[in-house]
NUTIZA-772537 format. One record per residue (C-alpha): residue number from 1; residue in three letters; y, x, z. Coordinates in Angstrom, 3 decimals. Layout:
% residues N
ATOM;seq;type;y;x;z
ATOM;NUM;Ala;Y;X;Z
...
//
This chain:
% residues 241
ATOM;seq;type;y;x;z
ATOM;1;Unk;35.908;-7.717;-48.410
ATOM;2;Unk;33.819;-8.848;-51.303
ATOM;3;Unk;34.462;-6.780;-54.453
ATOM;4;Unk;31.480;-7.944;-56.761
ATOM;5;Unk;29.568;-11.542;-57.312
ATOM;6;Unk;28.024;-12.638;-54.199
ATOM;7;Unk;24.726;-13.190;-56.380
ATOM;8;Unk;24.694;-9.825;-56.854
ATOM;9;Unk;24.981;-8.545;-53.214
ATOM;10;Unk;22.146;-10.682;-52.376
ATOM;11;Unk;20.056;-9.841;-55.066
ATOM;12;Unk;20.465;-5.763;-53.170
ATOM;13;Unk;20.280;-7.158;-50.152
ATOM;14;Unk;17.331;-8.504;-50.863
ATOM;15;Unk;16.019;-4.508;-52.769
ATOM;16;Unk;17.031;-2.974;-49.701
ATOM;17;Unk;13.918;-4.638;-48.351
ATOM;18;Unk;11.311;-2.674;-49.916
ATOM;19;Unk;9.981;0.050;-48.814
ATOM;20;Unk;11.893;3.641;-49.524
ATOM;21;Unk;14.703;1.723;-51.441
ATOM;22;Unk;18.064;2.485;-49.870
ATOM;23;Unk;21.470;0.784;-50.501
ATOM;24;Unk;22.680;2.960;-53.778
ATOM;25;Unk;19.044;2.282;-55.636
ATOM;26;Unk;18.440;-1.221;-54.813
ATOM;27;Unk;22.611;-1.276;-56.426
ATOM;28;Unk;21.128;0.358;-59.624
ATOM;29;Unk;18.639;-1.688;-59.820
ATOM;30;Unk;20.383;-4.867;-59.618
ATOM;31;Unk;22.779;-3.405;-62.103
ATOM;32;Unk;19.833;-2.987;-64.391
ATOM;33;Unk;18.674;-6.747;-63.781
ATOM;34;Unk;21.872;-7.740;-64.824
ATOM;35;Unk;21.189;-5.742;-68.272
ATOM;36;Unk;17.856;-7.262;-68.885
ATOM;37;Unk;17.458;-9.955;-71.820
ATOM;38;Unk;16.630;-13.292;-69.435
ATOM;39;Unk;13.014;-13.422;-70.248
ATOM;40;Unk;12.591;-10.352;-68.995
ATOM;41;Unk;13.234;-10.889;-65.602
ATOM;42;Unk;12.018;-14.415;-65.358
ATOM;43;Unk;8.469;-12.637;-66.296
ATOM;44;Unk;9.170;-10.578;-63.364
ATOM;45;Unk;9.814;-13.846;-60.835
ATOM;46;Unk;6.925;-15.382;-62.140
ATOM;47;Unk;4.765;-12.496;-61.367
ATOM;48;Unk;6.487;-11.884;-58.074
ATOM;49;Unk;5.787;-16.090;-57.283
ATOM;50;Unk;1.832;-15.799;-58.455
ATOM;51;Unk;1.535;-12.769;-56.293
ATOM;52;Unk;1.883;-15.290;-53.331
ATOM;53;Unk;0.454;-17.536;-54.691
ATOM;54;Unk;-2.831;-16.862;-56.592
ATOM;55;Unk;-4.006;-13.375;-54.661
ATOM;56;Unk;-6.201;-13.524;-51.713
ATOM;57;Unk;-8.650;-11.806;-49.655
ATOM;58;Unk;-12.283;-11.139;-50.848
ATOM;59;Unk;-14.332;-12.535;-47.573
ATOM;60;Unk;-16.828;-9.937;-48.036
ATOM;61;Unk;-15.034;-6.596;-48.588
ATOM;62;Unk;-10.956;-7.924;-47.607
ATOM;63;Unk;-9.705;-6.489;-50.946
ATOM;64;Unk;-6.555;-8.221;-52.790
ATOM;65;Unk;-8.156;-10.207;-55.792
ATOM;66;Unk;-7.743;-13.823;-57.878
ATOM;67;Unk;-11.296;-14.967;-56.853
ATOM;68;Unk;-13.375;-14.597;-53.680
ATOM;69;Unk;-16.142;-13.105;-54.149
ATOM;70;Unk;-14.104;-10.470;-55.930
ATOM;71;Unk;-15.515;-8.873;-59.049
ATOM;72;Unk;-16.933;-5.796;-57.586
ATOM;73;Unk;-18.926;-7.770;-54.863
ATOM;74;Unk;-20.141;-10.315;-57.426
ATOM;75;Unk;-21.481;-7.430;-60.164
ATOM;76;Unk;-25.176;-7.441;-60.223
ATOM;77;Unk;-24.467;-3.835;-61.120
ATOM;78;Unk;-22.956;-2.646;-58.245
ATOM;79;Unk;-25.319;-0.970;-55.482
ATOM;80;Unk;-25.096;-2.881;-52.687
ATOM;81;Unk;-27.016;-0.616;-50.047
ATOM;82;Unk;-23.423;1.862;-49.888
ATOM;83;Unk;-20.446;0.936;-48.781
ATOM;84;Unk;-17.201;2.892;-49.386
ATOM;85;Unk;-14.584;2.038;-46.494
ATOM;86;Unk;-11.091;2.512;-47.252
ATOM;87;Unk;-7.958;1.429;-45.166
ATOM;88;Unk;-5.976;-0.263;-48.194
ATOM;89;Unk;-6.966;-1.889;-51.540
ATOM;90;Unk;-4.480;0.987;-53.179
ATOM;91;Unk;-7.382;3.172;-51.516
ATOM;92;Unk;-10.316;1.494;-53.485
ATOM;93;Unk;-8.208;1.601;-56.994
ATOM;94;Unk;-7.734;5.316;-56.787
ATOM;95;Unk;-11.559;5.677;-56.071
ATOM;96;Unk;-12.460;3.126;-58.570
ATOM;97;Unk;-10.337;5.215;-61.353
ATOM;98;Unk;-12.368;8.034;-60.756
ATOM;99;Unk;-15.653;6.251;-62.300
ATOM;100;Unk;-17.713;8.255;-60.068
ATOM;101;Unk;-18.640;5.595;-57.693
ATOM;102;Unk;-20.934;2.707;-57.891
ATOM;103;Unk;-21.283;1.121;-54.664
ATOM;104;Unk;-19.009;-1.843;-52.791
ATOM;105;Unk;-16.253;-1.728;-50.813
ATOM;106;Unk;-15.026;-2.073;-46.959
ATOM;107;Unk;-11.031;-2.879;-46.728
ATOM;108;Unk;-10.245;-1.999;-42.914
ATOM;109;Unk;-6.307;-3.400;-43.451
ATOM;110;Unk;-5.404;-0.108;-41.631
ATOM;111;Unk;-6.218;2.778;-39.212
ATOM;112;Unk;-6.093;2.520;-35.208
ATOM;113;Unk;-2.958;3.946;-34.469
ATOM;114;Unk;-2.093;3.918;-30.790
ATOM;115;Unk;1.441;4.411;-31.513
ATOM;116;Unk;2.136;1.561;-33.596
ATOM;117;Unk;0.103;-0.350;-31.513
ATOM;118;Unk;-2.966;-0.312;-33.612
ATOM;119;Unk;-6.188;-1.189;-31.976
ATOM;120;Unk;-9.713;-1.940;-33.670
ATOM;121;Unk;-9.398;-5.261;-32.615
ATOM;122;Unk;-6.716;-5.215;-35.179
ATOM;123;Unk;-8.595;-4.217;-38.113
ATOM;124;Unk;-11.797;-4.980;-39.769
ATOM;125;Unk;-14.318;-2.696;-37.930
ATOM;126;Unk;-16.779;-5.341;-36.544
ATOM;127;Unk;-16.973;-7.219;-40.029
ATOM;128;Unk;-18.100;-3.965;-41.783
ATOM;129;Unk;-20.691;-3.720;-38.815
ATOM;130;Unk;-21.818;-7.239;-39.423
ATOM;131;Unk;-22.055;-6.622;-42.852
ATOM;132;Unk;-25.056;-4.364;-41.982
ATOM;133;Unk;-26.570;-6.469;-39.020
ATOM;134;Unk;-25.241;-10.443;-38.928
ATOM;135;Unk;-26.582;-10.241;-35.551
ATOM;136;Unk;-23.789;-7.585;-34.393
ATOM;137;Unk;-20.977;-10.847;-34.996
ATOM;138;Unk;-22.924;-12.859;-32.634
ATOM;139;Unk;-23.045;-9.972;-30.146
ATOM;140;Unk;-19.417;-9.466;-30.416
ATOM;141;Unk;-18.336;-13.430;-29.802
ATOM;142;Unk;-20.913;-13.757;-26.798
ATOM;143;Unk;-19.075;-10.416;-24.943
ATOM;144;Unk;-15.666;-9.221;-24.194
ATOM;145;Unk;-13.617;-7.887;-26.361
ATOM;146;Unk;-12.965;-4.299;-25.800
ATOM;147;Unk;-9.204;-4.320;-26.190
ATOM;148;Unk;-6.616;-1.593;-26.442
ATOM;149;Unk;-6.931;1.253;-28.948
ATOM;150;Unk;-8.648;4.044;-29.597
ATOM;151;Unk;-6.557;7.288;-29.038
ATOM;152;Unk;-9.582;9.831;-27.676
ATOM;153;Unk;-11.297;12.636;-30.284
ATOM;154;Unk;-14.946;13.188;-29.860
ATOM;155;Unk;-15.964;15.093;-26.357
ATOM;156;Unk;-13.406;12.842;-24.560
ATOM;157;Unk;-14.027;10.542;-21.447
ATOM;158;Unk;-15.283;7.455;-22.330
ATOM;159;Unk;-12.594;4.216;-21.451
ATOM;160;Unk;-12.744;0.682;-22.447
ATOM;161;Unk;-11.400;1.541;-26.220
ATOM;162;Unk;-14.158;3.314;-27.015
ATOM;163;Unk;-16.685;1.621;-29.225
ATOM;164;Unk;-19.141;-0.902;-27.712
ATOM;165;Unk;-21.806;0.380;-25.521
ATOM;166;Unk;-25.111;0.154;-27.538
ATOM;167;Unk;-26.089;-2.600;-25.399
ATOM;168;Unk;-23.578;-5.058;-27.575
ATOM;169;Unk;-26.672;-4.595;-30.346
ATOM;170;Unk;-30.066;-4.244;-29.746
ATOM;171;Unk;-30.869;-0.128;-29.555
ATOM;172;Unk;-33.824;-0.881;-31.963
ATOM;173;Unk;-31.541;-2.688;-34.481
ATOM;174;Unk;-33.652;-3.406;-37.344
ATOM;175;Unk;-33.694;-1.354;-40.807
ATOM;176;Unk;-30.652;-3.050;-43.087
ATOM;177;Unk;-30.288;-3.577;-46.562
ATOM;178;Unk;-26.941;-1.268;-46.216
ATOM;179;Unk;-28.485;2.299;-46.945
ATOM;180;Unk;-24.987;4.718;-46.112
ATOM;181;Unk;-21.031;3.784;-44.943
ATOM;182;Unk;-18.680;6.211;-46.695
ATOM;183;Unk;-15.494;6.799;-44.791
ATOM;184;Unk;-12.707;6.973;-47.082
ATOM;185;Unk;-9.781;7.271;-44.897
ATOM;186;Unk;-7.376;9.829;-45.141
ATOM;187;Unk;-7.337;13.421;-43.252
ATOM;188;Unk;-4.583;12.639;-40.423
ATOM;189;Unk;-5.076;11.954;-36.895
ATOM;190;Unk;-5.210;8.662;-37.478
ATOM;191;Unk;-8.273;9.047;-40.050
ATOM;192;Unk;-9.925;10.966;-37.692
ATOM;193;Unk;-10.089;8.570;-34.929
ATOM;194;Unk;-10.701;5.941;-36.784
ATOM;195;Unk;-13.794;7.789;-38.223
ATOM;196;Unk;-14.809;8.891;-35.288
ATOM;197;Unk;-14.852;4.616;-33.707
ATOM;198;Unk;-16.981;3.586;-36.916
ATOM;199;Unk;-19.502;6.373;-36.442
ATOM;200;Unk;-20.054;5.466;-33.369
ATOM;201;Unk;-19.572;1.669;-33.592
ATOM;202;Unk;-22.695;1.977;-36.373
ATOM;203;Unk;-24.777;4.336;-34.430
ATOM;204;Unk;-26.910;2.030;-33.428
ATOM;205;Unk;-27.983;0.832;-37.232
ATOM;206;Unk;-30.549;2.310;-39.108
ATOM;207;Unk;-27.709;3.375;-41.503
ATOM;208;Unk;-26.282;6.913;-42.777
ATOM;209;Unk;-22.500;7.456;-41.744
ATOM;210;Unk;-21.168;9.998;-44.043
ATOM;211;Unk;-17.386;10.631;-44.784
ATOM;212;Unk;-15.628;12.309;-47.894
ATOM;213;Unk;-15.160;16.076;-48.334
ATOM;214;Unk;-11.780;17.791;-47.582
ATOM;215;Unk;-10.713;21.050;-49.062
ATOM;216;Unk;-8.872;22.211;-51.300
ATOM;217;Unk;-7.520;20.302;-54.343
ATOM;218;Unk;-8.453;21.204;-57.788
ATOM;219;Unk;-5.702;23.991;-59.250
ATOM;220;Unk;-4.473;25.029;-55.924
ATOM;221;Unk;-3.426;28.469;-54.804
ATOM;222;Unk;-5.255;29.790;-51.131
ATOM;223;Unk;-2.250;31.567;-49.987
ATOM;224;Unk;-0.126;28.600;-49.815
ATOM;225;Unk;-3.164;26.684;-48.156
ATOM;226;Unk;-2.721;25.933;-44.148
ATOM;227;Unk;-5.601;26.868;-41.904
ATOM;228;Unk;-6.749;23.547;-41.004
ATOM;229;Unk;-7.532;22.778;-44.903
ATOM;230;Unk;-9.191;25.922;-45.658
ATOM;231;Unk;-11.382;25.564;-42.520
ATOM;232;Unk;-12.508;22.345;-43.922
ATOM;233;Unk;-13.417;23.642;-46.939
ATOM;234;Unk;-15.171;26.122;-45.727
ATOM;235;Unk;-17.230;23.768;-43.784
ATOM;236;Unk;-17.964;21.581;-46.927
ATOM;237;Unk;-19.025;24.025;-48.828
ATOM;238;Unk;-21.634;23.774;-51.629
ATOM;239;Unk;-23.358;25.210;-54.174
ATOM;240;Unk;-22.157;26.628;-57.858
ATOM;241;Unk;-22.192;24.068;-60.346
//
């Protein structure tokens, strides 16, 4: 039975949608909607409408922006020879708030993920390879596509989701303008693997594959630290600054 305005129901029908909102808070939050002075939340429609309709997809790095090239590819001040490669555009903002970095950007739309069905067919591994060698594209179209996912760690059997034999690109690619590929993913399974593909997807290039440091976060305690982080930070160690 129908106790409150149908409007309603659909408008927390419709909150139930997004991500980690259950029935109770998308009901709050169309309670607070109904509280909100009119322009309010015809501000918010409009900026939910030009979402879909003015954002796109940079066709250099994929990131989320209102002009392709986006800004950061089209600054004469960014340094073009290092890439950072992130799985999301959230990823790039957090790095980008950190004002440490001064390079362009790689936005893979994801990590392979064989149980979600995940492959690197499905992301945007051989566009960040072409990025370094334009050759490496027409190498890709002129053979077959290698298919599946990647689920194997390093020191595993090589299948047909592995990354391309060398023989896709020529073994004496030559030098490219793209100096070092910084793997930004994040430190799960997932991150690993799909490290693991690029590295050896750009082994061929004449181009430094390094990834970000893991350890331990800034104000943390070592007791409550598992073994797996404190073993990479030991391993990333450096010196006393």
């Amino acid at each position: 039975m129908q106790f409150t305005s149908e409007s309603v129901e659909v408008l927390v029908e419709q909150f139930t949608k997004l991500p980690t909102i259950g029935k109770k808070t998308a009901r709050r939050l169309a309670n607070y909607v109904l509280k909100m002075p009119r322009e309010e939340v015809e501000t918010i429609a409009s900026a939910l409408t030009a979402v879909k309709e003015d954002v796109q997809r940079c066709s250099t790095c994929y990131v989320v922006a209102d002009r392709d090239p986006c800004p950061i590819c089209r600054s004469e001040k960014r340094d073009a020879s290092t890439i950072c490669v992130v799985e999301e555009s959230s990823d790039l903002t957090a790095i980008e708030q950190t004002n440490e970095y001064r390079g362009v950007y790689h936005v893979l739309g994801g990590v392979i993920s064989p149980l979600d069905g995940v492959g690197p067919d499905d992301l945007r591994v051989h566009e960040l390879a072409a990025r370094i060698d334009p050759s490496f594209e027409e190498a890709s179209a002129s053979s077959p596509s290698s298919g599946g996912s990647v689920d194997a760690p390093p020191d595993t059997e090589r299948d047909e989701t592995d990354p391309p034999e060398n023989g896709q690109v020529d073994a004496e690619a030559p030098a490219s303008a793209v100096e070092e590929v910084i793997l930004a993913v994040n430190p799960n399974v997932e991150g690993d693997t799909t490290a693991y593909y690029i590295s050896q997807l750009l082994d061929p290039f004449d181009v430094r594959v390094t990834r970000i440091a893991r350890g331990l976060p800034i104000g943390g305690d070592l007791e409550y630290a598992d073994e797996a982080t404190l073993s990479r930070a030991l391993e990333g160690r450096g010196h006393v600054q």
